[in-house]
C-alpha positions in Angstrom: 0.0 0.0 0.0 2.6 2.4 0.6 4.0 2.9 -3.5 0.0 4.3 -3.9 0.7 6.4 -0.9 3.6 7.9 -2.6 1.8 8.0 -6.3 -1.1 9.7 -4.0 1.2 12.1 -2.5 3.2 12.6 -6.6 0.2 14.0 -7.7 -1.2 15.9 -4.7 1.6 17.9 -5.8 3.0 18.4 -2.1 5.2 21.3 -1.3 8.9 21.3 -1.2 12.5 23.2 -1.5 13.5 22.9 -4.5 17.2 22.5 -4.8 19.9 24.2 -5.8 21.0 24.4 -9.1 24.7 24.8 -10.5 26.1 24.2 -14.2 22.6 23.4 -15.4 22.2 21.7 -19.1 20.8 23.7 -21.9 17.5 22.2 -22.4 17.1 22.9 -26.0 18.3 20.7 -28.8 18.2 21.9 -32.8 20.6 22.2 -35.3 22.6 25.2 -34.9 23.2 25.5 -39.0 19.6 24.6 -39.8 18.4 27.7 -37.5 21.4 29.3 -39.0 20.0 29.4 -42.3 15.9 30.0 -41.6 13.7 32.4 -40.2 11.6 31.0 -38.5 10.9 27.6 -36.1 9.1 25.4 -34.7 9.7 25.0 -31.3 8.2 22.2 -29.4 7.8 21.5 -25.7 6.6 18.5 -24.1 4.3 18.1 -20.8 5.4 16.2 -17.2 6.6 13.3 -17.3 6.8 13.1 -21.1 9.5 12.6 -23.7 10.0 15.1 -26.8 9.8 11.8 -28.7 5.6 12.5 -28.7 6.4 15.6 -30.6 8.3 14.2 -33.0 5.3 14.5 -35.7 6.7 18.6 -36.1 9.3 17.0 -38.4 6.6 17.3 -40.8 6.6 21.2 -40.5 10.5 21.7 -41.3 11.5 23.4 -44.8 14.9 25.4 -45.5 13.8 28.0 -44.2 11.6 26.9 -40.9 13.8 25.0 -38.4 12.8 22.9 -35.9 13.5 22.7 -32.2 13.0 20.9 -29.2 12.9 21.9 -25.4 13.6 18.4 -23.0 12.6 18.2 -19.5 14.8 17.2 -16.8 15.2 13.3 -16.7 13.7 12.6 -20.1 16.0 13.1 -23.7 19.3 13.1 -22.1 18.5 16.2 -19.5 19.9 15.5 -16.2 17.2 14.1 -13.4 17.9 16.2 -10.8 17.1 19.4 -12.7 13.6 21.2 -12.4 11.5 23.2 -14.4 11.6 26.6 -14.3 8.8 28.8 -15.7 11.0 32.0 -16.2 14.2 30.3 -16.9 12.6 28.1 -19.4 10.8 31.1 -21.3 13.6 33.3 -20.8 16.0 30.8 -23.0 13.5 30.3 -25.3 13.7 33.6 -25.9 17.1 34.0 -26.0 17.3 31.8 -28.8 14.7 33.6 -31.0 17.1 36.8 -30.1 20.2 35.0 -31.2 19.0 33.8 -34.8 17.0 36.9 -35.0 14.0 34.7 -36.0 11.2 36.3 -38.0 8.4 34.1 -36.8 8.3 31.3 -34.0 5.4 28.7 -33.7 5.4 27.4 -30.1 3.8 24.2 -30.1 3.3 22.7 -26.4 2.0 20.0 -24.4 0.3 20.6 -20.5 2.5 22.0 -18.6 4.6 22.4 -22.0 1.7 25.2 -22.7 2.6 27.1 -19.9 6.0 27.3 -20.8 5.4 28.6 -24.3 3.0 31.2 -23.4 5.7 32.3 -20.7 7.9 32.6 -23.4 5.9 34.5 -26.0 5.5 37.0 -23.2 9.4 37.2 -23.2 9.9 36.8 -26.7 7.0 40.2 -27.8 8.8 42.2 -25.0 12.3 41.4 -26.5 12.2 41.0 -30.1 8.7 42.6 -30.7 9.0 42.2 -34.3 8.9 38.7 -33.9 5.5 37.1 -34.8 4.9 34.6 -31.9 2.3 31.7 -32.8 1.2 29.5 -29.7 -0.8 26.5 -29.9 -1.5 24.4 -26.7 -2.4 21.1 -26.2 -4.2 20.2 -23.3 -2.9 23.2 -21.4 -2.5 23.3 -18.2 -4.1 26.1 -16.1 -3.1 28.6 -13.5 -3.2 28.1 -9.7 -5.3 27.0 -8.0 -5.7 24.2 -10.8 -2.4 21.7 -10.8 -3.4 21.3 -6.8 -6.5 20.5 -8.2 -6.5 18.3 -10.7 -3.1 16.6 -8.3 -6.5 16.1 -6.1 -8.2 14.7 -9.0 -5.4 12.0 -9.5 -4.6 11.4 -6.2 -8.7 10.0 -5.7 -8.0 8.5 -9.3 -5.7 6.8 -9.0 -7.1 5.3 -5.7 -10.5 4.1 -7.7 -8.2 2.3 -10.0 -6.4 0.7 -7.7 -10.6 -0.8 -6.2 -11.3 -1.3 -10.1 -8.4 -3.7 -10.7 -8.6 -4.9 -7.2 -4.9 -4.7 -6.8 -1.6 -3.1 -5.5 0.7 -3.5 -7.9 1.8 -0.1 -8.9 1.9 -0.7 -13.0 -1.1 -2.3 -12.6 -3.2 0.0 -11.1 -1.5 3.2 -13.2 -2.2 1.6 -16.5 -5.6 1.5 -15.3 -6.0 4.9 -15.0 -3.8 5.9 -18.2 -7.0 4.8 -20.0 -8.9 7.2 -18.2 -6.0 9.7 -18.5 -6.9 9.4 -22.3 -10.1 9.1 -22.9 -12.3 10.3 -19.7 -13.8 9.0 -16.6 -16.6 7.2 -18.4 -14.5 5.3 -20.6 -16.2 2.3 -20.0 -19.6 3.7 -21.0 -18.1 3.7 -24.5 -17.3 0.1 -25.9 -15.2 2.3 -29.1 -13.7 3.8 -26.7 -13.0 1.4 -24.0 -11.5 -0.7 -27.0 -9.1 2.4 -28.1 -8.3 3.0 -24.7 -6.5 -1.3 -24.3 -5.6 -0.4 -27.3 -3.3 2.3 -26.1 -2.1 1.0 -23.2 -1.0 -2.1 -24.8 0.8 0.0 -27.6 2.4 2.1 -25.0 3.0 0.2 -21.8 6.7 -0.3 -22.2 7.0 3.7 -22.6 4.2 4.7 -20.0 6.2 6.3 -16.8 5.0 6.0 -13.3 5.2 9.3 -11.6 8.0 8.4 -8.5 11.5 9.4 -7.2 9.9 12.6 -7.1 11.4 13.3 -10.8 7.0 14.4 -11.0 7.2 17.5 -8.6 10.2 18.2 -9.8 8.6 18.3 -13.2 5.6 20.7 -11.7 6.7 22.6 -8.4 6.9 25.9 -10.2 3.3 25.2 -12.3 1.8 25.2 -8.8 2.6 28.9 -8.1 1.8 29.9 -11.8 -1.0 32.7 -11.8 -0.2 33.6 -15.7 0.9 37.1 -14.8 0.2 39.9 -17.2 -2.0 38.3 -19.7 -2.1 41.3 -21.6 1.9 41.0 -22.5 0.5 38.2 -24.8 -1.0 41.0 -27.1 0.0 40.4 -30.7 0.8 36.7 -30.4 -2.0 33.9 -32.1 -3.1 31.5 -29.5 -5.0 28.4 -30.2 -5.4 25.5 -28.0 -6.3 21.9 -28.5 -8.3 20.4 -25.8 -10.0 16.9 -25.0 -13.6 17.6 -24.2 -13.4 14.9 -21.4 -10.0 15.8 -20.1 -10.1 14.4 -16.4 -6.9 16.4 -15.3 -8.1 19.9 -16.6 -11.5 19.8 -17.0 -13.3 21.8 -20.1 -15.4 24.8 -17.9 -11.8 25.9 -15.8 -9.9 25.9 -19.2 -12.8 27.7 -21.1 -12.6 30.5 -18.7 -8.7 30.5 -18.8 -8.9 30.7 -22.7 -11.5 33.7 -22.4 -8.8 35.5 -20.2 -6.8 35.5 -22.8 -6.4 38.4 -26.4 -7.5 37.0 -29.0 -7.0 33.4 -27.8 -9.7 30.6 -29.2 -10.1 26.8 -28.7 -11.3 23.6 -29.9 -12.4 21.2 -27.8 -12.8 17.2 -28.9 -15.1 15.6 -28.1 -14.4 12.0 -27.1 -11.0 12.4 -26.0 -9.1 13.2 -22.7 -6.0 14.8 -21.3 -3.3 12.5 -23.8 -4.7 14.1 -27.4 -1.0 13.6 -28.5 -1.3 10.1 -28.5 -5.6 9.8 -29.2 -6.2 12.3 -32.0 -3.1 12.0 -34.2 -5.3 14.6 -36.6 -4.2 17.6 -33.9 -1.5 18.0 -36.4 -2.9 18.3 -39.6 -4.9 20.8 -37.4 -1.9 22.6 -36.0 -0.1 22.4 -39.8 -2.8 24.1 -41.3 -2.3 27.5 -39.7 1.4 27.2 -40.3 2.5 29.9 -42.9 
């Protein structure tokens, strides 16, 4: 019983110090001469305790003169573990690199908490190279506080009912069961389509599906717990659009709707069917994403 304690306690998202950081990696990885040459990029950043690898489809998106980019968390991609995400430090080199290519145009394309990161950097990014067009699409965004306390809340008392579901404790177990529900709702099972696509994805993805422990988790989301998405209005000028499972159990439609609406000029479309893991459920978010592409 005590490994669900301590997935219980991963995604109550409990407070602690984060620690000191010295000689810390650069978390972006492009090639320098492809950036070189172009300008603009795509620059893609991936949610908690996920790998770039589920980003991979922005290949697709690359020309001579569009690079392409990737920001890696800590523990994931070759980034060290024992790193943590930043909000401002993140955005801030994010920005630094637009500065250094003098880019024309960057399309930010992120995932949850990877959402949070780009709008943090299109704040930077209009305030330091305002003649920059800044493009921001977000999948499954996360939200501002108090949201990531709640929706750890929400999978904390989720991942408890899948542990009484499965009627068991071993800890693989009981988090593929509520991966399904992670993808595609809390009524999954009130679907038979869907309840097949859901075994369907585990199965597919069980060798690559990470359990949240050895606290790599809050490490991954101790500053999203403090974010109140200060100065909305420095977004002015950048496109947002967001990408959002109508059934997402982690940040629910209503709380995200009124985040969006707090936005300029922001819009969203919401899927119906699908949950918080649209990366890996609706492949066609990228023909969606490509389209407003220049």
């Amino acid at each position: 019983m005590r490994w669900l304690l301590t997935i219980a306690a991963a995604l109550w998202l409990t407070a602690c110090t984060a620690p000191k950081e010295s000689s810390l990696s650069d978390p972006l990885i492009y090639n320098a001469r492809a950036m070189a040459r172009a300008d603009s990029a795509v620059l893609a950043i991936p949610g908690a305790m996920t790998s770039i690898r589920v980003l991979t489809p922005i290949e697709r998106f690359a020309t001579r003169d569009r690079a392409i980019a990737y920001f890696r968390l800590p523990g994931f991609d070759g980034r060290p573990s024992a790193e943590s995400v930043d909000l401002d430090r993140a955005a801030a080199r994010i920005a630094q690199l637009v500065q250094t290519y003098e880019l024309k145009w960057i399309d930010l394309i992120g995932h949850s908490t990877g959402a949070v990161i780009a709008l943090e950097a299109a704040k930077d990014i209009r305030a330091l190279s305002p003649d920059t067009e800044v493009r921001v699409s977000g999948i499954s965004t996360a939200l501002p506080a108090p949201q990531p306390i709640l929706a750890g809340l929400r999978g904390a008392a989720g991942t408890v009912a899948a542990a009484a579901r499965t009627r068991s404790l071993n800890p693989r177990t009981v988090w593929l069961e509520y991966y399904r529900r992670l993808a595609y709702g809390p009524d999954v099972e009130t679907v038979p389509e869907r309840a097949q696509a859901a075994d369907a994805l585990v199965e597919a993805n069980t060798a690559r599906i990470e359990l949240p422990e050895d606290g790599l988790y809050r490490r991954h989301t101790r500053d999203l717990r403090r974010w109140t998405n200060p100065d909305p209005e420095a977004l002015s000028g950048a496109q947002i659009t967001f990408y959002h499972g109508a059934v997402d159990p982690v940040f629910p439609p209503r709380p995200t709707q009124r985040f969006v609406n707090s936005l300029p000029g922001a819009n969203i479309t919401f899927i119906d069917g699908h949950g918080h893991l649209i990366l890996l459920t609706y492949p066609q978010v990228w023909d969606q994403i490509g389209a407003t592409l220049q």
